[in-house]
C-alpha angles and dihedrals in degrees: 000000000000112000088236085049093049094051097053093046086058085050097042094052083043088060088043096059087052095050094042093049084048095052097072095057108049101147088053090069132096103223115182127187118255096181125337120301087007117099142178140196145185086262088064094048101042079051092051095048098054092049091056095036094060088034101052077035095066091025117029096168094062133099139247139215104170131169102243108017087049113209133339122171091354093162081069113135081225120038126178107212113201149190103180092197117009102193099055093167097038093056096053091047082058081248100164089223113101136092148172122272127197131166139163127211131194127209084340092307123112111243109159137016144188124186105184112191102194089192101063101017094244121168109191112174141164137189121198105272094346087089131237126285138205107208085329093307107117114241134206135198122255123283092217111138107180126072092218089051094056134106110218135201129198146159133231121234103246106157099041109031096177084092091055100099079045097057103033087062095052082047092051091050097049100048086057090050113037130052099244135000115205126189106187094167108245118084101191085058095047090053090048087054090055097055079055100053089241086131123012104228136007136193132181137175124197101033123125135230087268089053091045120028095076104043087039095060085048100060088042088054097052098050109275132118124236125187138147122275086287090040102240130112108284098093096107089053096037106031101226114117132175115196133186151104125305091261107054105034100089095047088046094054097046084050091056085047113112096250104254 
């Protein structure tokens, strides 16, 4: 395992004991609202302060875009880019569907990334051009090749529902193509579960680099593509990402087209 990716798997199992311990305990926090429909609690920011804390530990000269701390030396040649608990809400309902995301990118381009899932003590990571790996087993994405035939996951837009018509539409044509549309709540997880074949395809609009840079390195890994709505390059500055494996991609993102 690469010494970067090592480091933010100790931090990233660090983050998932705070967050376990915490979850026992869910009418003890003090949970305040960031936007509608968007909420954070001590859990997210005691999280967030051990990652950084083993990571500026073993590299003091890198960089940082966290959820909740923001940026902080992000001209950095190396930047970490964190969610320190993707699932918020699930996690304060005592919905078993959230995770830790950590990825590093140098010079912009992804170059390591951990998903942590605390609930089930899964361990997904990738290393540019080494693969991704579920708890050192190597995973691939799904075979599927129709789009009927094909399990989708998704997300709503909950923090910014202008994009709701939008994505409504792109909902309402998906349902009528593929087999199954699931929305579990936690991107970086869903995009883990791509990279292991567990759906077979994913879009989002709305998210945000710290939702997106780790899962995204993982399907890519594993032998997906990713892109952005029109399936280039853009997801991480726009925050719309299609995921999925090489077969479906191009049928998935003529589906999410406005219809001519």
């Amino acid at each position: 395992m690469h010494p970067m990716l090592n480091t933010a798997v100790k931090a990233a199992r660090k983050a998932g004991s705070i967050i376990s311990r915490a979850s026992f305990d869910l009418d003890k926090l003090t949970v305040r609202s960031k936007h509608q429909n968007d909420f954070v609690s001590e859990v997210d920011h005691a999280a967030e302060e051990a990652i950084i804390s083993v990571l500026r530990e073993a590299y003091p000269r890198h960089g940082f875009l966290a959820e909740e701390s923001g940026a902080r030396d992000a001209d950095a040649e190396y930047v970490w880019v964190i969610d320190p608990l993707d699932g918020t809400t699930n996690f304060l309902h005592g919905f078993p569907q959230y995770c830790v995301s950590i990825g590093l990118l140098h010079k912009g381009v992804q170059q390591q990334a951990v998903v942590y899932d605390p609930n089930r003590n899964e361990l997904f990571t990738a290393s540019k051009g080494v693969g991704a790996y579920l708890n050192d087993r190597r995973i691939r994405v799904s075979r599927t090749d129709k789009l009927e035939d094909a399990l989708m996951g998704t997300g709503f837009p909950y923090r910014e529902v202008s994009h709701l018509d939008e994505y409504l539409r792109m909902f309402r044509n998906m349902t009528l193509a593929c087999s199954g549309i699931r929305r579990p709540g936690a991107a970086a997880l869903d995009l883990a579960w791509v990279a292991a074949g567990r759906i077979d395809g994913f879009w989002e609009v709305g998210l945000s680099p710290w939702d997106m840079a780790a899962g995204a390195l993982l399907v890519r890994e594993a032998g997906g593509l990713v892109g952005d709505l029109a399936g280039e390059e853009g997801y991480l500055d726009n925050g719309r990402i299609v995921a999925s494996n090489g077969k479906l991609f191009a049928a998935i993102l003529k589906i999410l087209q406005p219809k001519p």
